[in-house]
N, C-alpha and C positions, 0 to 999 in steps of 0.2 A: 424518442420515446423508448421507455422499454420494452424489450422483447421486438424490434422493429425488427422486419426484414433487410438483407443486406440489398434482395432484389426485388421484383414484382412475383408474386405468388402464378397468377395465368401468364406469365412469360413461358413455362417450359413445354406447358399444353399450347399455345396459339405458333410456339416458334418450331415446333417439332411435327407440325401438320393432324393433329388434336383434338384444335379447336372444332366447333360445328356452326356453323353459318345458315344463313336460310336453306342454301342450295344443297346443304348437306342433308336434309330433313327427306325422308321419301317414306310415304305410305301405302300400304297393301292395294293394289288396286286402282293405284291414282292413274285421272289423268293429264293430260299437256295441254296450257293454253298458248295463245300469241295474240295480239295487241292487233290491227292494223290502224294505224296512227292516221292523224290530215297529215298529208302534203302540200297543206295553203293555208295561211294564215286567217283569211278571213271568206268564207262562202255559204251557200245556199246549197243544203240536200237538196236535190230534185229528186233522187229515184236512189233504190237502194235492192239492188238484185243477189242474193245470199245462195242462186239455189245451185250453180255448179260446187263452188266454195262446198257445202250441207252434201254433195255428194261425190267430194273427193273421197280418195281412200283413205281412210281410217279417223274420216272426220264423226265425231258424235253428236255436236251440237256447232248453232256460233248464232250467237248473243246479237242482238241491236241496240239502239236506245228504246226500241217500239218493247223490249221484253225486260229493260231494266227499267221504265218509265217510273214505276214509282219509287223510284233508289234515288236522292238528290243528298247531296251532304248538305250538313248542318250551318249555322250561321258561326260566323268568328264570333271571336272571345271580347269583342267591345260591346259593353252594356251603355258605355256614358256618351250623354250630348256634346255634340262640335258646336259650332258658331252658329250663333242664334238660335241653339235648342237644336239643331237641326240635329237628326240620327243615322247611322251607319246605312246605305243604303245596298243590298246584298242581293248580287246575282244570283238567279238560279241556277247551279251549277249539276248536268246531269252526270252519272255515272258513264255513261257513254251518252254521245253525241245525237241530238234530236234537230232535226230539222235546218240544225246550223252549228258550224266549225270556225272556233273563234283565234285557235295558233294554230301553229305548225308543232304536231305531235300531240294536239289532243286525241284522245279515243273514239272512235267511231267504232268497231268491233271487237268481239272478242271467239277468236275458234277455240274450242276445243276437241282434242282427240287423243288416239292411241298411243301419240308422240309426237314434241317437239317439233320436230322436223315437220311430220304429215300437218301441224297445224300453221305452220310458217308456208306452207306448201300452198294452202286451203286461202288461207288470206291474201294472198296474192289474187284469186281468182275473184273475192268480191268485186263488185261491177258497181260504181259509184257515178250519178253524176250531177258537179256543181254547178252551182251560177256564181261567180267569180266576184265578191263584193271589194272594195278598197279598205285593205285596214291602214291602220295607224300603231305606231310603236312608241313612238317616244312620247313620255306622259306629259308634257307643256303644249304639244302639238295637238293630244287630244283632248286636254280642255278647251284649246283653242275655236273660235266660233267654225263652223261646218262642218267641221273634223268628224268621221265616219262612226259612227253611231253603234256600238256594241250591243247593247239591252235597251230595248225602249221602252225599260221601265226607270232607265238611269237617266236621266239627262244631262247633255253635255258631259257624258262618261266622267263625273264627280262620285266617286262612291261616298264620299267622308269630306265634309268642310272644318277640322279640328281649328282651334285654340288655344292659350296658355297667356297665363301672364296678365300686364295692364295695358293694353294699349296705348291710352290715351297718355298714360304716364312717360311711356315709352319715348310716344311720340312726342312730347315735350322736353325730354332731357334730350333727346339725338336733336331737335329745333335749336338746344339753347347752347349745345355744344362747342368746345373750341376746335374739337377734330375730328369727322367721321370715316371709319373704313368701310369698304364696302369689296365683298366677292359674291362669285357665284361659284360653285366647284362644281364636278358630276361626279356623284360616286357610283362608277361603273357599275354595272350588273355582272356578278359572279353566280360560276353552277361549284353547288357543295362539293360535286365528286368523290362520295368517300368510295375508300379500296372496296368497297361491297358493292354491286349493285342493287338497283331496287328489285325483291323478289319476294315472295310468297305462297306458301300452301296451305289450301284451305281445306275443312273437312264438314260435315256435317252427319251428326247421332240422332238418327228418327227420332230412337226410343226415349232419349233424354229433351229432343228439342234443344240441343246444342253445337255449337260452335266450335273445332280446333281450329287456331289460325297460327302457325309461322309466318314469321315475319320481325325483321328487325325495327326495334323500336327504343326509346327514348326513355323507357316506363311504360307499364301497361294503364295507371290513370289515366294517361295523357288518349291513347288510342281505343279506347274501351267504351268510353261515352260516344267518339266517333261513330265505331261499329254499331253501338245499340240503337243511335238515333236515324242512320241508314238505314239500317236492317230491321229495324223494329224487334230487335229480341234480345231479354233485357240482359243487364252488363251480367248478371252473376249466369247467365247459361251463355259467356262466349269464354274461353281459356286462351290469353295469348301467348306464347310459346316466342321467347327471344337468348336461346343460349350463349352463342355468342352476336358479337356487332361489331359490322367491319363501318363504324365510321358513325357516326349522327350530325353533330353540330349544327343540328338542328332543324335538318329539313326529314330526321326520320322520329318528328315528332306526331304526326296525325296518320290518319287512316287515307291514305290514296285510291281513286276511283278503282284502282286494276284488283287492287286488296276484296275492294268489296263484291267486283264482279265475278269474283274467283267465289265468293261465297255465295252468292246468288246461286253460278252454275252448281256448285257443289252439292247447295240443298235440292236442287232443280235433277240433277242428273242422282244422285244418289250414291258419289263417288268422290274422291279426295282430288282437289284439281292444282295444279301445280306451275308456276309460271317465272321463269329467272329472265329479267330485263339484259337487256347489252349494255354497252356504255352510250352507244349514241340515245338509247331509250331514258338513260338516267340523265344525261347532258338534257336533251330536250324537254322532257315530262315531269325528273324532280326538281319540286321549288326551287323558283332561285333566290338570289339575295343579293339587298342591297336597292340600285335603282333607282337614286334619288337625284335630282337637283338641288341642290343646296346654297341657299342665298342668304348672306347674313351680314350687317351693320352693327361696328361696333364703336360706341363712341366714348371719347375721352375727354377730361378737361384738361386747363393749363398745366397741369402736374403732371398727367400722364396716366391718370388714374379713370379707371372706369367707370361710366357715369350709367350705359345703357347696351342692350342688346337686343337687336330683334331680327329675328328668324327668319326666312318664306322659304318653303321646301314644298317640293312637287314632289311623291313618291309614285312613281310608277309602277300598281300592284297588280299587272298582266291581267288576263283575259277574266279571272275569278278571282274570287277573295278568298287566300288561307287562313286556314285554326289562327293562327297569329300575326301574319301579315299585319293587319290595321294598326293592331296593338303595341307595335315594335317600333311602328313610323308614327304614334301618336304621343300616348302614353309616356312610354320609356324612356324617352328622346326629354320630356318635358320632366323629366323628375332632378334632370341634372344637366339641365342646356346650357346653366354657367360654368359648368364643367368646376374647377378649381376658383375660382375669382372672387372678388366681393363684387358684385353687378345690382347694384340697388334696384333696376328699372327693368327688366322683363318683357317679353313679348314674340310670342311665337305663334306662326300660323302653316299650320300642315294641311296642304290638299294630296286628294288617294286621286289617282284618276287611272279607270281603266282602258287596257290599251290590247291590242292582239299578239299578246307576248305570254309566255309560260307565267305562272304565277308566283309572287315572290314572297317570302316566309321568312323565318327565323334563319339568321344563317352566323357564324360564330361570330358576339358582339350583338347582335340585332337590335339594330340601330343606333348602339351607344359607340361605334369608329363613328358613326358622321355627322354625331354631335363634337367628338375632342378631333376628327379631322377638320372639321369647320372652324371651331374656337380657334387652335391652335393655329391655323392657316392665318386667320384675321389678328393672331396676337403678334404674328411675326411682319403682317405686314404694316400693321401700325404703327412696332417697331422701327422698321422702315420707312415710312413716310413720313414719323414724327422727330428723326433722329436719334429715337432712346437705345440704347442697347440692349438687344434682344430678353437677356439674361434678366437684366434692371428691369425692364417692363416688368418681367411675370414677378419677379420679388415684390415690387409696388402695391401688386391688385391681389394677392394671393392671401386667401382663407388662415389666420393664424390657428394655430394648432389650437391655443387655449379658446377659442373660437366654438370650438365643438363638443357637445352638436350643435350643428349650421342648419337652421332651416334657410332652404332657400326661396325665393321669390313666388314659385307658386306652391308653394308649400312641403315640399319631400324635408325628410331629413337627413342629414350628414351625420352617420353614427358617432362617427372616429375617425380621426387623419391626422397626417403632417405633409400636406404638398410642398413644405418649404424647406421641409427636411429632406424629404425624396428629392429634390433636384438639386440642393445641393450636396447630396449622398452623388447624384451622378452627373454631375460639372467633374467633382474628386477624380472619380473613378472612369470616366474619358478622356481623362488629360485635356481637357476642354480648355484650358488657358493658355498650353503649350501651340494649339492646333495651328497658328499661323506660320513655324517653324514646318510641320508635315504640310501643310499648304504651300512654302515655297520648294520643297522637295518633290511637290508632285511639277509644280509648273515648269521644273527643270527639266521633267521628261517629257513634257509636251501634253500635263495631262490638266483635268481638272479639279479641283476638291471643295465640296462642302461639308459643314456639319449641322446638322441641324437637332433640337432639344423639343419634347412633347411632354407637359404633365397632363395628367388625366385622373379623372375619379369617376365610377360606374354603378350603377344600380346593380346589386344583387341578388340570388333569394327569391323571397316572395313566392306568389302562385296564387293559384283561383282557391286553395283549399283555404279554411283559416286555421288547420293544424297540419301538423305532421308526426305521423306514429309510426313506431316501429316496435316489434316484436323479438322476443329472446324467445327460444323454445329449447329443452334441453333431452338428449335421449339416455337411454339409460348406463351410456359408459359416460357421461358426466358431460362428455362434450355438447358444444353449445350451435343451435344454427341463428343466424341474426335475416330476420325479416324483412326490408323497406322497398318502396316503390322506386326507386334506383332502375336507371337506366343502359348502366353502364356501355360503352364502347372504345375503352378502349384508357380510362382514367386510371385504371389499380385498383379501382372499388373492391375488388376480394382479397386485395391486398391491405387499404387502408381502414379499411370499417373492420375487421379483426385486430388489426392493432390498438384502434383505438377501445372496442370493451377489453382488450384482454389485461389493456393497462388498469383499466379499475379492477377487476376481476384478479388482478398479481399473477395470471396463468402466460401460457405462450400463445402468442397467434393463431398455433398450428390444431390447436386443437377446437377454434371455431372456425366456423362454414359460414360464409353469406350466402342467401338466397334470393336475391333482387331480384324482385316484381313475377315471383311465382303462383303461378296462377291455383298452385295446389295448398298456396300459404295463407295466415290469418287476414280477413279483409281487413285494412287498412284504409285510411283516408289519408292525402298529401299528394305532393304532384311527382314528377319525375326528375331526369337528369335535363335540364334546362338551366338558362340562367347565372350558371356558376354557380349553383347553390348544395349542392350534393352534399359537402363537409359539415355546411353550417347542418343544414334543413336535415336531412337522412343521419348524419352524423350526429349532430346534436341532440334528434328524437333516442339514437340509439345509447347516449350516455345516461339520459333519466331513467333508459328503461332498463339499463344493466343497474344503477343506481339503485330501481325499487326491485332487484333478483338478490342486490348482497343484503337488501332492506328483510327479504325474505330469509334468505340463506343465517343471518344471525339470530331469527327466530330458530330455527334449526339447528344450531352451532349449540346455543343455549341449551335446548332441551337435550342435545348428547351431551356436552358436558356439563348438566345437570345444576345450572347457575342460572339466574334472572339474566333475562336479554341486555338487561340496564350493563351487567356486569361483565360485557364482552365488548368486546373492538377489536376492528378488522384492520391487518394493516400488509401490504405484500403480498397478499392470498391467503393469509391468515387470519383464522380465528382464534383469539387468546382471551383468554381469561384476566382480568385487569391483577396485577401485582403476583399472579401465579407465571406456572412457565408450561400449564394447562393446554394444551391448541390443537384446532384441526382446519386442515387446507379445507380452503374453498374446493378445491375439486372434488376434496375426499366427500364433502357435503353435496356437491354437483350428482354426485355417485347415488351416493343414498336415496336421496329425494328427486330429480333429472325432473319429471316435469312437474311438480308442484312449486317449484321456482318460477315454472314459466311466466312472463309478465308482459304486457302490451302497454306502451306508454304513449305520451306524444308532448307537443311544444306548442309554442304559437309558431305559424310561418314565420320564421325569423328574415329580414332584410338587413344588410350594407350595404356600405360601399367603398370596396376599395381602390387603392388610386396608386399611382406609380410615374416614374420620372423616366422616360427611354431618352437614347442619343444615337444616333445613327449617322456616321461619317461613312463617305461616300467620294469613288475617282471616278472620272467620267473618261472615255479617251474621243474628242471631240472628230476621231476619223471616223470609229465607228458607231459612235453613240451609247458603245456597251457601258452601263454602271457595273461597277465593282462595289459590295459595299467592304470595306477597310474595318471596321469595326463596329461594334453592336454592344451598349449598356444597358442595361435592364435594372432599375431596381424599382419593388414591388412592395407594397403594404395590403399582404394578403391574410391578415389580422393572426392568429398562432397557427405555425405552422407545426402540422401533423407525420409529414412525411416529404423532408426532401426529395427527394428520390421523382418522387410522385410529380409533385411541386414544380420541378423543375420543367418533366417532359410537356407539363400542359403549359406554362409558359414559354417556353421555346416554341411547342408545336403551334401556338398562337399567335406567335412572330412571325415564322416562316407562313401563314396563311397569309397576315398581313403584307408582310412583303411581298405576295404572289398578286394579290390585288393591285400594290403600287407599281410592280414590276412588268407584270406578265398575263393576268389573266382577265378576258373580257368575253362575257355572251354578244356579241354581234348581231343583229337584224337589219336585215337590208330594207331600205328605208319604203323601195317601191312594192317591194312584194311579199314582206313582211317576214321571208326565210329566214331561219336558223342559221348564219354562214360560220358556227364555232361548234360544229356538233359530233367532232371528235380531237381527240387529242391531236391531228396532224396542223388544226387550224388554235383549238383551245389551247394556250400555252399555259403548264403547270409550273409552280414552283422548283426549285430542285438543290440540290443537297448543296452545289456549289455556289449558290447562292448568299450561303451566310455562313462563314467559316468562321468566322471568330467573334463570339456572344459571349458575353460575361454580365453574369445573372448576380443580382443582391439583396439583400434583406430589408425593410427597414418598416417592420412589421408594427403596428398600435392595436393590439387588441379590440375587435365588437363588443359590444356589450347587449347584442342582440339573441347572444346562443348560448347554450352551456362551454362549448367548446372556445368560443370567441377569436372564430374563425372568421375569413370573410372567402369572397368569390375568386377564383382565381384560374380557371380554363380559359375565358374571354380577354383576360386584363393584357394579354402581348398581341392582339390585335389591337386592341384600341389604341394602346401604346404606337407599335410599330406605324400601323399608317401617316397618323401626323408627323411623325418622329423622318421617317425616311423621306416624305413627301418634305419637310423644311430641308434637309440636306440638300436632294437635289435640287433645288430651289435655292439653293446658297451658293451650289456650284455653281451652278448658270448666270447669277444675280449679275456678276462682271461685264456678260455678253447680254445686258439688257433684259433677260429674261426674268418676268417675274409670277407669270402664273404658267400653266401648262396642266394639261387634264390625265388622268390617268388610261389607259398604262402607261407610262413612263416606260417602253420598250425603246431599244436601241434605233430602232425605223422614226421612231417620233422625236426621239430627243435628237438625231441626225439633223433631223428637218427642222428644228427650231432652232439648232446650234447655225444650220445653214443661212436660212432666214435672216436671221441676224447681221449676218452680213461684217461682224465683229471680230470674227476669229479664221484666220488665212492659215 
């Protein structure tokens, strides 16, 4: 684009210590809270003794559930019926703990005082005591008949019995089939862990009847309604304050218990209260993600061609239901469960069951890895058992470009695509024909090698809004600030949303401002930074609405240059006069008039769905079980691309999560007593740099026809990608030694043991 930056605009403020994060926020007079968490997964309050705690030093208050009793979060975001009508069935979840503690690390109190310390001090002294019930963790176990009872308003801990598709149809094409596959996979449970932890300060203004809240977030949409329907005090008297954000991907999309308790005390004590979580606090108490069993039959005829698909997935959404949880395991999953394929037959059935586990939310991808890890898993093994070669299969079943748009079987639609162009853009570009050649060079060292290929296509966009606006405002040296509910953490958003008006506009970047989701900014309607949807949805409102500012500005032009509006056009930041050599910049008119341009526009919610081809070759060294991966293909149809740069970091940084999932990282619960056994990084194993040394990223873009900009989603699409993609490799490595399924993580301890197992390899 023109005028593009060479770099990120906040690189020099976040890189040179700058930035300002929650923990950086401190106000006149505040004070310190601290949390004291369960230490049991599942129990019975008997008694609840506060009063040495209430007379440590420099204690001022500390919170129960008996003072937050009327504070319960709101229902998730599922309006529509599951099977047989039936509707979302929603725990009451308190802000602190009443009567019963359902994981390990929910809230039971909250001190406050003079200081951190004295309040970590203070909670310690609370006097607690339980009556020790059996929980349960793994979600198959607790639908299972007897299984320990969470809410006895839920039975048989079902929150949600969902649907999709034909059944009956379903089940008559997999009856009349010539070939069924059938897996089950588990896609582990991961903690988001962004480099922030969870933190906030809260404030309250008698005189106004308002709300300051710090706190890192997603967009202030997204957490606003939260706040207002806790608190009862409505969304336009709370101000949420998010400067910078070390991280979202999704689980710093709602309002957390501890956010609200802070403002409870705030308005209660009459003082700014302040509270910065640890990591073992964000490990155990932010959402997690993921969590599914996943079972799924795919059937074929003589030809090879797919005739049917259907579904059964258990999602285990821990002890309460999040903002999005249900949504992400229902919904999302069913807009594009054929992933790429032509699947004439349909049929998916999603159970929620709750368990005594932290609760699981959006987390990057939500829930669109474990529909293309699923597909893609069953396309290779069908592969496999029917003879076809891998490669051939997906050409067979795959969506033709001139195809679209593709409604699919329960009805979404496929904006734009070429899945047959993307994988063979990256067959090219892996050297994918050559690889039995680097296969016999690895077996000369004693090693192992796979390769394995993932196409995928994802839901983007959208939101509970049914528009999205964004506002220009201009001051009076001409310069421009751009409005939208934008969540940023960490995308370029002040990088690329200036680029993109300044190119209608013919000015330089530098002299617009983004203000994403400023709470002192024009109210807006749309949602936040979710989804993948930022370029299209915030991006796209802000091109109609720079669109109707030059709309304005050639009324303006007009009357100084003293000619009918009809008889001017704007071309490069000029205005001219038709067949004269007459003109005045845009800016010089920005000057003049600064806010009578102003304009406030908006779109419909725009939706895609982009899609991409990854390849992930992979050594194994069967001593120690370590994977290597050898190389990394990426290529992406993430509709017009605005800013490489940009582009690039969020599809790698997409990868490298995905690969953390396949490789390294898992929340752990011990099965009898329902502990957290991953609740710092010594046991959590994180991704890391060495992991993926050589990525080779590629274009092969088809324009939305859903936005101005005709862009598509593109932060989630190298998750989606990387899981399947990696998970066939190692699964090709192994194929030799018998091995054909194996559950994630794929750590060097588990792949040791199933290389061992096997009994194949001396």
């Amino acid at each position: 684009m023109s005028g593009a930056f060479t770099g990120r605009r906040e690189d020099d403020r976040l890189l040179t210590g700058q930035g300002r994060y929650t923990a950086d926020w401190n106000l006149p007079g505040q004070l310190y809270a601290c949390f004291l968490r369960s230490d049991r997964a599942h129990a019975e309050i008997l008694s609840f003794d506060k009063r040495i705690a209430s007379s440590s030093p420099g204690v001022v208050a500390v919170f129960s559930g008996e003072e937050a009793k009327d504070l319960k979060t709101p229902p998730p975001m599922v309006k529509y019926p599951g099977r047989g009508g039936g509707m979302l069935k929603v725990p009451q979840r308190p802000i602190l703990a009443r009567g019963r503690v359902r994981y390990v690390g929910e809230e039971i109190a909250m001190v406050v005082a003079t200081s951190a310390a004295a309040a970590q001090d203070a909670a310690e002294k609370i006097d607690i005591e339980f009556r020790e019930l059996p929980p349960v963790v793994d979600g198959a176990e607790a639908l299972g008949s007897g299984a320990p009872l969470l809410h006895e308003e839920i039975a048989g801990n079902l929150a949600f019995d969902y649907e999709y598709g034909n059944e009956a149809a379903t089940a008559a094409a997999i009856a009349g089939a010539a070939h069924v596959t059938r897996l089950t996979l588990d896609s582990t449970r991961v903690s988001g862990n962004p480099m922030e932890p969870k933190a906030c300060v809260a404030a309250w203004d008698a005189a106004s009847g308002s709300f300051d809240v710090y706190a890192s977030s997603q967009g202030m949409s997204m957490m606003l309604p939260n706040f207002a329907a806790i608190m009862g005090t409505p969304a336009e008297r709370i101000r949420l304050h998010a400067h910078d954000v070390g991280g979202g991907f999704g689980i710093r999309s709602q309002a957390y218990p501890e956010y609200c308790a802070l403002m409870l005390a705030a308005k209660q004590l009459g003082r700014p209260v302040k509270w910065v979580g640890s990591r073992f606090e964000t490990i155990v108490s932010d959402h997690h993600g993921r969590a599914a069993q996943l079972g799924g039959e795919l059937a074929l005829d003589r030809d090879g061609r797919f005739v049917a698909l259907r579904l059964d997935w258990i999602c285990n959404m821990g002890a309460y239901l999040s903002q999005a949880g249900p949504l992400i395991n229902t919904l999302n999953p069913s807009t594009h469960a054929i992933n790429v394929y032509r699947i004439p037959a349909l049929y998916g059935r999603h159970r929620l069951a709750l368990t005594n586990t932290t609760p699981i939310t959006a987390y990057r991808g939500a829930g669109r890895p474990n529909v293309s890890y699923l597909v893609e898993r069953l396309v290779d093994e069908a592969a496999r058992e029917t003879g076809i070669d891998r490669v051939e299969i997906r050409r067979r079943n795959m969506i033709p470009r001139e195809a679209y748009p593709y409604k699919t079987p329960t009805g979404s639609t496929y904006d734009s695509g070429d899945p047959a162009g993307e994988l063979e853009d990256a067959l090219k570009f892996s050297d994918w024909n050559s690889f039995s050649e680097r296969k016999k060079s690895s077996e000369k060292k004693g090693m192992l090698r796979g390769i394995g290929c993932a196409v995928f296509c994802e839901p983007s966009g959208a939101g509970a809004a049914p528009q999205e606006q964004a506002a220009i405002k201009f001051g009076e040296s001409g310069n421009a600030s751009l409005y939208v509910l934008a969540g940023p953490s960490g995308q370029g958003h002040e990088t690329v949303f200036p680029e993109i008006v300044a190119e209608i506009f013919g000015v330089s970047p530098e002299i617009i401002t983004l203000k994403a989701s400023d709470p002192s900014g024009p109210k807006l309607i749309g949602g936040g930074t979710v989804g993948s949807r930022s370029v299209m949805a915030h991006g796209g409102a802000l091109v109609v609405t720079a669109r109707a500012v030059v709309k304005k500005a050639i009324e303006f032009a007009a009357k100084d240059l003293e000619v009918s509006p009809a008889d001017v056009e704007f071309r490069n930041g000029n205005f001219t006069v038709k067949g004269t050599d007459l003109s005045i910049s845009f800016q010089e008119i920005a000057r003049r008039y600064h806010s009578q341009l102003d304009s406030l526009e908006g779109i419909p919610t725009p939706t895609s769905f982009p899609g991409g081809a990854h390849v992930a070759e992979v050594e194994i060294d069967p001593e120690s079980g370590e994977i290597r991966i050898e190389r990394y293909v990426a290529v992406d149809d993430c509709g017009r691309i605005i800013n490489h740069v940009l582009l690039e970091g969020q599809v790698v940084g997409g990868i490298v999560q995905g690969i953390g999932q396949v490789l390294a990282e898992h929340c752990v619960y011990d099965r009898a007593s329902g502990q957290l056994l991953t609740g710092t990084f010594m046991d959590y194993a994180m991704p890391r740099p060495e992991m993926l040394t050589d990525v080779r990223l590629y274009d092969h873009s088809v324009p939305s026809p859903s936005n101005p900009l005709g862009a598509k989603g593109a932060g989630e699409a190298g998750t989606t990608g990387a899981i399947p993609a990696l998970a066939n490799a190692v699964i090709d490595a192994l194929r030799p030694l018998g091995i054909h399924h194996l559950d994630f993580p794929y750590s060097p301890g588990r792949i040791w043991e199933a290389i061992t197992k096997s009994g194949l390899l001396r």
